[in-house]
C-alpha positions as CSV (number, residue, x, y, z in Angstrom):
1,X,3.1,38.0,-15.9
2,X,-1.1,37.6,-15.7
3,X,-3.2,38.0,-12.7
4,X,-6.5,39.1,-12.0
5,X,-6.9,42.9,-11.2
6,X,-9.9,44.3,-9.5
7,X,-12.1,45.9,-11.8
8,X,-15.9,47.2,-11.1
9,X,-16.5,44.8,-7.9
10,X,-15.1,41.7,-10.2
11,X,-11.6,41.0,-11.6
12,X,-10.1,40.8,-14.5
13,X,-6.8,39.0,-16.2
14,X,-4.5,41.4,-17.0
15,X,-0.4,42.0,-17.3
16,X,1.5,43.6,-14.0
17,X,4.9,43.0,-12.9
18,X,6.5,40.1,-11.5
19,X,6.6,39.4,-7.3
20,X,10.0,40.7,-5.8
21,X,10.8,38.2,-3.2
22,X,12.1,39.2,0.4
23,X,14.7,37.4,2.0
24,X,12.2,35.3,3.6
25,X,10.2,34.6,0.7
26,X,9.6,31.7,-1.6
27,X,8.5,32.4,-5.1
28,X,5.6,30.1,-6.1
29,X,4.5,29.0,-9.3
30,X,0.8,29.1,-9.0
31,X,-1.4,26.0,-10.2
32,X,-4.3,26.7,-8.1
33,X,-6.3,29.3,-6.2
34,X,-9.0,29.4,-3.5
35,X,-11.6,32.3,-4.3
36,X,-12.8,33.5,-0.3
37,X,-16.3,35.3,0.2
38,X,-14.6,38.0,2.5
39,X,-12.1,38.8,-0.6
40,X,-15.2,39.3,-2.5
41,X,-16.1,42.1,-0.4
42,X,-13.1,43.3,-0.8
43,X,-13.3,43.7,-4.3
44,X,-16.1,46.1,-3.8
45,X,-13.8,48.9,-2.9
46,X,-10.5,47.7,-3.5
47,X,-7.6,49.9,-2.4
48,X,-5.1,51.6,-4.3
49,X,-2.4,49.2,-5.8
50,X,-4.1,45.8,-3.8
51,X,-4.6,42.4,-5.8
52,X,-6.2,39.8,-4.1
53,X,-5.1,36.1,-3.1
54,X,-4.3,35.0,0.3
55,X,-4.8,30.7,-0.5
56,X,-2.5,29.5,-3.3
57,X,-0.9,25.9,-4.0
58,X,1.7,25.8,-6.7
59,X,5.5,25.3,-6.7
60,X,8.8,26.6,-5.5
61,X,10.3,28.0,-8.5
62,X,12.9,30.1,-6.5
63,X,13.3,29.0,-2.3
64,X,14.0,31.8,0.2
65,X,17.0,33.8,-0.2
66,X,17.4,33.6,3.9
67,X,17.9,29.8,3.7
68,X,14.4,28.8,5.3
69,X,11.1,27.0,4.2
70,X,11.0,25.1,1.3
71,X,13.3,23.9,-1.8
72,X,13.0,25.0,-4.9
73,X,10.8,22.4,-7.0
74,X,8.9,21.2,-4.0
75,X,5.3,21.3,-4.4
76,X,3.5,23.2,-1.4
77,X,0.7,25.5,0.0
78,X,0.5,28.4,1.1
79,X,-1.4,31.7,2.6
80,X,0.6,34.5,1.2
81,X,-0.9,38.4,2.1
82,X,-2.5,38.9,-1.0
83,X,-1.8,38.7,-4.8
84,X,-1.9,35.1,-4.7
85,X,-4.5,35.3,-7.8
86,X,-1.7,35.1,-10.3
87,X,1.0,33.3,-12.8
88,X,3.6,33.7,-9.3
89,X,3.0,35.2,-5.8
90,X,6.2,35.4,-3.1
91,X,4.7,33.8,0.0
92,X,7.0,34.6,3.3
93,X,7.9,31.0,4.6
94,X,6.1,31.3,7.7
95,X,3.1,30.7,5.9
96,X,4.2,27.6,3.6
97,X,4.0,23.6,4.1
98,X,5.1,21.3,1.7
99,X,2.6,18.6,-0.2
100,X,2.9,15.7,-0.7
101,X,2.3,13.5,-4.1
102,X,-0.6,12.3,-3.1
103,X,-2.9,15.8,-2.5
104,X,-3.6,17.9,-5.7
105,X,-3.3,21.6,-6.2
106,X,-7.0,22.0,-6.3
107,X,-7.5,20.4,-2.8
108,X,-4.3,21.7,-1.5
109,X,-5.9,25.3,-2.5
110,X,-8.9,24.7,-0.2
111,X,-7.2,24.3,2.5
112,X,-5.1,27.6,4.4
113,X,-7.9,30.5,5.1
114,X,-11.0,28.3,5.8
115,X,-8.9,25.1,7.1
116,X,-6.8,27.2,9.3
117,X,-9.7,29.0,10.7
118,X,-11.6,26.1,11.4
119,X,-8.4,24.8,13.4
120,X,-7.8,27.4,15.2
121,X,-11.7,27.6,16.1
122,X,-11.3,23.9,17.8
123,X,-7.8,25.6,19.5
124,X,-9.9,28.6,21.2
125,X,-13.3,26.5,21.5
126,X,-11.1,23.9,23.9
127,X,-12.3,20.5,24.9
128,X,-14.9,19.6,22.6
129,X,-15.8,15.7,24.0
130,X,-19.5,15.7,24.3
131,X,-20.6,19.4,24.3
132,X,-23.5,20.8,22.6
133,X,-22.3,23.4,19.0
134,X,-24.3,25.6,17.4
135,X,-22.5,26.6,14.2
136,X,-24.2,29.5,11.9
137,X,-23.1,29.8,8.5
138,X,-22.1,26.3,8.0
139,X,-22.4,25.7,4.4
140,X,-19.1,27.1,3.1
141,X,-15.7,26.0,3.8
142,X,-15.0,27.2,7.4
143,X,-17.9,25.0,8.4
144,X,-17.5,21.9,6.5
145,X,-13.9,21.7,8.0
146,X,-15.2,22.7,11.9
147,X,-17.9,20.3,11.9
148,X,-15.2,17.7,10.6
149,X,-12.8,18.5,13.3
150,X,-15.2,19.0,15.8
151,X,-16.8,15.8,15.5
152,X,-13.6,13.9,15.6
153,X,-13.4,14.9,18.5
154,X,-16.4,14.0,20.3
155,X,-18.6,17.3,19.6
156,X,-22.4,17.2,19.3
157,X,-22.5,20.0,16.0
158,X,-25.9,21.4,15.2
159,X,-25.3,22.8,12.0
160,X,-26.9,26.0,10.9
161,X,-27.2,25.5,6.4
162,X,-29.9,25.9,4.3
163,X,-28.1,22.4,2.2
164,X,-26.5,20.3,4.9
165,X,-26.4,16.9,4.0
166,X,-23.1,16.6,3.5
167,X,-22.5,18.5,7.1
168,X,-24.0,15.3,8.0
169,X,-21.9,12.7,6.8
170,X,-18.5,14.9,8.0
171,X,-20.5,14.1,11.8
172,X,-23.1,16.7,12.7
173,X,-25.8,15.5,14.8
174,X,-28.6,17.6,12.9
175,X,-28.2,20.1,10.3
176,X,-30.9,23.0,10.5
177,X,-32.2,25.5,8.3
178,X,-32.4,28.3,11.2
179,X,-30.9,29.1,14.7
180,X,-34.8,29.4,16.2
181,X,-35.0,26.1,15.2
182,X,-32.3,24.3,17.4
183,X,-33.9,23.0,20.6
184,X,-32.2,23.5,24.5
185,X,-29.1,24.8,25.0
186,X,-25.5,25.0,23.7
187,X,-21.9,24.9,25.3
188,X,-20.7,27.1,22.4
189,X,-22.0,29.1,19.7
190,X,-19.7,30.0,16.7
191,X,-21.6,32.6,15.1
192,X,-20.5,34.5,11.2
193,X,-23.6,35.6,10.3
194,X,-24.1,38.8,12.8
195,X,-27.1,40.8,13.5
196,X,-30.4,38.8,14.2
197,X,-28.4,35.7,13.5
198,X,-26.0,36.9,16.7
199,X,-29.0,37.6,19.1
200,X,-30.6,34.0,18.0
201,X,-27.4,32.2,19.0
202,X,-27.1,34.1,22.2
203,X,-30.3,32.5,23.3
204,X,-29.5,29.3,22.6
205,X,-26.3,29.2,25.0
206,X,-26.1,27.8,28.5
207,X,-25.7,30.0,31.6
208,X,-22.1,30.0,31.2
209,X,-21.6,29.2,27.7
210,X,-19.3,30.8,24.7
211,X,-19.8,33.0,22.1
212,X,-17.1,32.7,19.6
213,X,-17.6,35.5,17.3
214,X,-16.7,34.6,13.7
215,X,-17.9,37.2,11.5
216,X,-20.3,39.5,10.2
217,X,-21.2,38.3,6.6
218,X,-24.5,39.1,6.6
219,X,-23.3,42.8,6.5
220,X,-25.7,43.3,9.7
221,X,-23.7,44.7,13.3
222,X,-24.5,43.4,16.3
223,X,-26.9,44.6,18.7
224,X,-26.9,43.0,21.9
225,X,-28.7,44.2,25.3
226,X,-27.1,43.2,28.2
227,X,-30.3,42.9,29.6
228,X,-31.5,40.7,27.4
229,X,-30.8,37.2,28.2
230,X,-32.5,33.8,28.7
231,X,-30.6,31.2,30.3
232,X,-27.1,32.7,29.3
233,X,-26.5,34.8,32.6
234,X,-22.6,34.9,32.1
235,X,-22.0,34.4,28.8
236,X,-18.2,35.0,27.6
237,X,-18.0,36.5,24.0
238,X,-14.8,35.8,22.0
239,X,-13.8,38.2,19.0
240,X,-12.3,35.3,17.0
241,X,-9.1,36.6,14.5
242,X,-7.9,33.3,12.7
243,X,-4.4,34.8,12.4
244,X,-4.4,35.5,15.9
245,X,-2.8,31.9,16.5
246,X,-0.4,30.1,19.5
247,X,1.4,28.2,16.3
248,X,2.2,29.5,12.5
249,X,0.4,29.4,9.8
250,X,3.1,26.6,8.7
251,X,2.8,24.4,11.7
252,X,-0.8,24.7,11.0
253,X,-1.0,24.1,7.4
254,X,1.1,21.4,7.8
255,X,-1.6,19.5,10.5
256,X,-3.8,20.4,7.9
257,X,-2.2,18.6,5.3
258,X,-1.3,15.6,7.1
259,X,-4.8,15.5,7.9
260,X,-5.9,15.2,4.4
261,X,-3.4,12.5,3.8
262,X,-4.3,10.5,6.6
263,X,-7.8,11.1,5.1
264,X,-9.3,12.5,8.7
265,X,-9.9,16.3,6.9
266,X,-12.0,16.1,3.4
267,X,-12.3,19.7,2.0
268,X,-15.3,20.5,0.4
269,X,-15.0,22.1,-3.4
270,X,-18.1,23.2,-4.5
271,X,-16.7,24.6,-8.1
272,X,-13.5,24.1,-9.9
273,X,-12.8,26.2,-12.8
274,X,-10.2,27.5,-14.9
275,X,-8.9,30.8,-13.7
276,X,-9.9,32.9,-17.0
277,X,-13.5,32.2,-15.6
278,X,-13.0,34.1,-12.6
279,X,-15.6,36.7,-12.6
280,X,-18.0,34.3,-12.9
281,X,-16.8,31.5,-10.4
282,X,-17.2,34.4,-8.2
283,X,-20.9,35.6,-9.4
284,X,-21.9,32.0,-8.4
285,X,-19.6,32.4,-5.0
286,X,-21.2,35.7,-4.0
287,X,-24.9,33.8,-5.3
288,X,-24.3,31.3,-2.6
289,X,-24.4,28.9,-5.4
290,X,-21.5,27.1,-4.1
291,X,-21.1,24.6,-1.1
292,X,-17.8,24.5,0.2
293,X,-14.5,26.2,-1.6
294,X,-14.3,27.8,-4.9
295,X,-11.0,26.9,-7.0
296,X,-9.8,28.1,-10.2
297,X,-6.6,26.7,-11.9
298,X,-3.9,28.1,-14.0
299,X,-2.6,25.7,-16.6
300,X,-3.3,22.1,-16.1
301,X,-2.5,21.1,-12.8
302,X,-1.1,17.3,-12.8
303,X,-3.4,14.8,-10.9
304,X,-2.4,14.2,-7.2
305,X,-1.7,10.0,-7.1
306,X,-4.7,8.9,-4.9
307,X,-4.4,8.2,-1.5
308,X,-7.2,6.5,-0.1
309,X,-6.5,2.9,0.4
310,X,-9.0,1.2,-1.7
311,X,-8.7,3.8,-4.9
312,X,-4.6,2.9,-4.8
313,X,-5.9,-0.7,-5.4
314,X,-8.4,-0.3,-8.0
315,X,-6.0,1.7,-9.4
316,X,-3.1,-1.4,-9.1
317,X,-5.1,-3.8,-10.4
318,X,-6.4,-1.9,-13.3
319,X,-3.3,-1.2,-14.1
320,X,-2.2,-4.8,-13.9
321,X,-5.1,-5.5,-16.2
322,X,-4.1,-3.1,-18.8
323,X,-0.2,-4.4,-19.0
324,X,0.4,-0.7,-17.9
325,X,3.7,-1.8,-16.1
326,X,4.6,1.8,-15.5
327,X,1.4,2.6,-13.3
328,X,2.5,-1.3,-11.7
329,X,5.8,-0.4,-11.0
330,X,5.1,3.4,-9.9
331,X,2.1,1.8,-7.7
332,X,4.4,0.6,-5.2
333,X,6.9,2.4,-2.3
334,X,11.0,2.1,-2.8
335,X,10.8,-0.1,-0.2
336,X,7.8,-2.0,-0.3
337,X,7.7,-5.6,0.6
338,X,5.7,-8.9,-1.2
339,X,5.3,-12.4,1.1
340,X,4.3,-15.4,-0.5
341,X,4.1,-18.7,1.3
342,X,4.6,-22.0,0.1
343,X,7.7,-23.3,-2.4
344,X,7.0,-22.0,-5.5
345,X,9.3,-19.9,-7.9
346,X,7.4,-17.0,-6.3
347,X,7.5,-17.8,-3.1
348,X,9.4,-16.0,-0.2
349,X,10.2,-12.2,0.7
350,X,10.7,-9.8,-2.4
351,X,11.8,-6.8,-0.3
352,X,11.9,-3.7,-2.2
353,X,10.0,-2.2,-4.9
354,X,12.7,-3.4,-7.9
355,X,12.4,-6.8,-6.8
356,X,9.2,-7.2,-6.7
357,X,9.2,-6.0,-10.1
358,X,12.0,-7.6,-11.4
359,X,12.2,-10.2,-9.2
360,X,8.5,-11.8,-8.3
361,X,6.3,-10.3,-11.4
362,X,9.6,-11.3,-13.8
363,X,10.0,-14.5,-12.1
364,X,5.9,-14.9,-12.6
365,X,6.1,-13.7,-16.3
366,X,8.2,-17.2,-16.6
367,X,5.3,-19.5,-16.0
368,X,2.9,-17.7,-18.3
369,X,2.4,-16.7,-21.4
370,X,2.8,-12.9,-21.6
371,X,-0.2,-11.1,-22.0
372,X,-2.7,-14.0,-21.0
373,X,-3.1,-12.5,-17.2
374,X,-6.0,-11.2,-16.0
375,X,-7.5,-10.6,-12.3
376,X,-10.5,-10.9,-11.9
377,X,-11.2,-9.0,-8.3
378,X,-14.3,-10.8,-6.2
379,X,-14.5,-8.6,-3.1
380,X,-12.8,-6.3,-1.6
381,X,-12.2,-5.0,2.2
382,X,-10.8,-1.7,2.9
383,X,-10.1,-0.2,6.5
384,X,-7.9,2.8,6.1
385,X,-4.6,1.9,5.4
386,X,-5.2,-1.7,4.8
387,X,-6.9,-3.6,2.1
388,X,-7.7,-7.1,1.9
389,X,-8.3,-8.3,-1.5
390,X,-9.7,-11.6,-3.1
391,X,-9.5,-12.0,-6.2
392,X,-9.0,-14.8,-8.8
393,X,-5.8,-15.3,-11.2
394,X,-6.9,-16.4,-14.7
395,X,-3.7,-16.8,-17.0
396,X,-2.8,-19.2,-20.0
397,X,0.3,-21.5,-18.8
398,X,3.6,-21.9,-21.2
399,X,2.4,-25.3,-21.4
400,X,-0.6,-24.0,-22.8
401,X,-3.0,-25.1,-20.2
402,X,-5.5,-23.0,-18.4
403,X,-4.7,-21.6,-15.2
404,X,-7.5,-20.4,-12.6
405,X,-6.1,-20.0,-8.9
406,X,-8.4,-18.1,-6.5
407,X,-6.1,-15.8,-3.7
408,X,-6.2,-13.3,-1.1
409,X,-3.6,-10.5,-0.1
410,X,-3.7,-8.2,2.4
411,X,-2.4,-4.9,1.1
412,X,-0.8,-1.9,3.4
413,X,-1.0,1.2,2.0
414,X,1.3,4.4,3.0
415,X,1.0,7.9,1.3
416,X,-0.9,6.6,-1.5
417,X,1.8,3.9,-2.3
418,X,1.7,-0.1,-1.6
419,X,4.1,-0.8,1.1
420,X,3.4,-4.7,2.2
421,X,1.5,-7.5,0.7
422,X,1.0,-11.1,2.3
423,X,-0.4,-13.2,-0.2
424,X,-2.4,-16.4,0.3
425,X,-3.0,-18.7,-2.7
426,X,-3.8,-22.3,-3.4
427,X,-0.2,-23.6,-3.8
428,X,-1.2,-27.3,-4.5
429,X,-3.3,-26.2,-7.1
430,X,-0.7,-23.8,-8.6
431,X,1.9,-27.0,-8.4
432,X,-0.1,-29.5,-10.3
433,X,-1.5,-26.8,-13.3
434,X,2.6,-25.6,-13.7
435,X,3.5,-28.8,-13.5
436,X,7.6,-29.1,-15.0
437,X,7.7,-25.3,-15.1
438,X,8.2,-25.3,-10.9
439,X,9.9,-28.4,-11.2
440,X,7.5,-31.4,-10.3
């Protein structure tokens, strides 16, 4: 098979044998691949026989021989050891979660080394509700998922990023270019950078604050006095191991992914790029010319169905719009359910997704002539899961009159799939245009 092999601090694709699974491995197709800035260092002096990959998305092509984790076919995540930068990379199933249809490859690849360390960061950090965080090093992954989390749940973040305006919208109260630029003092400091970076947080922290320590990936050790403080008299410092964790990296992975879904967690890709231009997806990594995750594909990694609320709607009605009946149909859940009040032909309960479609759109199809709908969309609502739309039906009757009726629906949308619509429409008005064709 083809993966990239260290070569002169970069990588190259080149042919090596295929993954042996253990017992409790699954074998994974790889469609996408997150590129980390600490396996870039690594790549510098490589050892003997080492490929690197830790963050892969893909799918089960062969499911643990012990019985666990995922089925073959299923479409997952994962953070394998290494040698996930290939064509297939055995992943123990400890370290898996399955996806659903509605997150890509490419996202799903962004998520296990930064997103886990950014959850396990809130884990060790502890209640977060109102207290002051200095973050250094916030423009890369690890940061835009902490400040995400963290503000959820009631941190105040100041971020430390040289291009933070997108730390903003995810909730941080003030993004800086420099630590000596934050004013008072912090609860917690979670500090990657090391050296002068390290000292500069110290001094911002409270008498009895905490020091998570993150990193060193400025290259520059620490060099703390014990003598040397300001306010921070008792200061506890925290080496921080992201794979030293109270739950797996599945249980993790799969908050992660739900997360995402729920669209509370929005990773941050700064590059996507096929995989054959590795090296220089990571010159522009190592650059710092990337915000957020790198990602590199293999192949052409099918389009996740979308899952916020209002993009399954535009998408619906486009699709209604276009006489693309597949899209229509596949827009809807198995069990989805259409309400329409009055005493028309369409009127009632369609309950399930093959009545609605051959029940209330073929019972519809009846009073028009086919092809002459259009919807015309005049505003639109959206709060999460729910959608309320108002829109305006033009269509051509069978008895060749013009049709015009102005409706609203409110639309419930689950896992990137319609699941209940109560529509509202001008039913007198539908009566006396359809005349004989509803039986008046």
């Amino acid at each position: 098979m083809q993966a990239l092999i260290p070569s002169g601090g970069t990588v190259t694709v080149g042919s090596v044998d295929g993954p042996e699974p253990r017992a409790d491995e699954a074998l994974i197709e790889v469609k996408a691949f997150s590129i980390n800035r600490g396996e870039t260092y690594q790549l510098e002096q490589p050892r003997p026989g080492w490929r690197p990959g830790k963050d892969v998305a893909g799918v089960v092509v062969r499911a643990a021989a012990d019985g666990t984790g995922p089925a073959e076919g299923s479409r997952v995540v994962g953070h394998a050891d290494a040698s996930g930068w290939a064509e297939q990379v055995a992943v123990p199933t400890s370290r898996l979660a399955t996806l659903p249809p509605t997150i890509d490859f490419q996202t799903a690849a962004a998520l296990p080394l930064a997103g886990l360390t950014a959850l396990r960061l809130t884990r060790v950090a502890g209640s977060l509700a109102s207290r002051r965080v200095l973050l250094t090093g916030a423009s890369g992954g690890v940061g835009h998922y902490f400040t995400e989390l963290a503000a959820a749940q009631g941190a105040r973040v100041t971020a430390i990023s040289h291009r933070g305006e997108r730390l903003l919208e995810l909730g941080a109260e003030e993004v800086l270019p420099n630590v000596d630029d934050a004013q008072g003092l912090f609860d917690i400091a979670i500090e990657s950078i090391g050296g002068a970076t390290t000292n500069a947080a110290w001094h911002r922290l409270e008498q009895h604050g905490l020091l998570i320590w993150l990193g060193q990936a400025g290259r520059e050790p620490l060099n703390l006095d014990y003598f040397d403080w300001d306010a921070a008299m008792s200061v506890s410092i925290r080496k921080f191991n992201y794979m030293d964790s109270t739950a797996t990296e599945a249980e993790d992975l799969a908050t992660l992914v739900r997360l995402v879904r729920q669209g509370h967690l929005h990773p941050e890709i700064g590059l996507v790029q096929d995989w054959t231009q590795a090296a220089a997806g990571i010159d522009s990594l190592v650059g710092r010319r990337v915000r957020g995750n790198l990602v590199l594909t293999i192949g052409d990694p099918a389009p996740a169905v979308a899952t916020d609320g209002r993009a399954v709607i535009e998408r619906y009605v486009a699709a209604l719009n276009a006489g693309d009946g597949a899209t229509v149909e596949d827009s809807f859940a198995a069990d989805a359910v259409w309400t329409v009040d009055g005493d028309l032909p369409i009127s009632g309960t369609w309950a399930g997704r093959d009545e609605i479609i051959n029940g209330f759109f073929a019972t519809a199809g009846t009073l028009f002539e086919p092809g002459s709908t259009r919807v015309e969309v005049t505003r639109m609502l959206a709060d999460g899961a729910e959608v309320v739309l108002e829109w305006t039906s033009h269509a051509c009757t069978r008895s060749g009159d013009e049709y015009e009726n102005h409706c609203i629906g409110v639309f419930t949308v689950v896992d990137g799939k319609i699941a209940a619509v109560r529509e509202y429409m001008d039913t007198g008005y539908a009566r006396q245009r359809l005349g004989v064709l509803v039986g008046q």
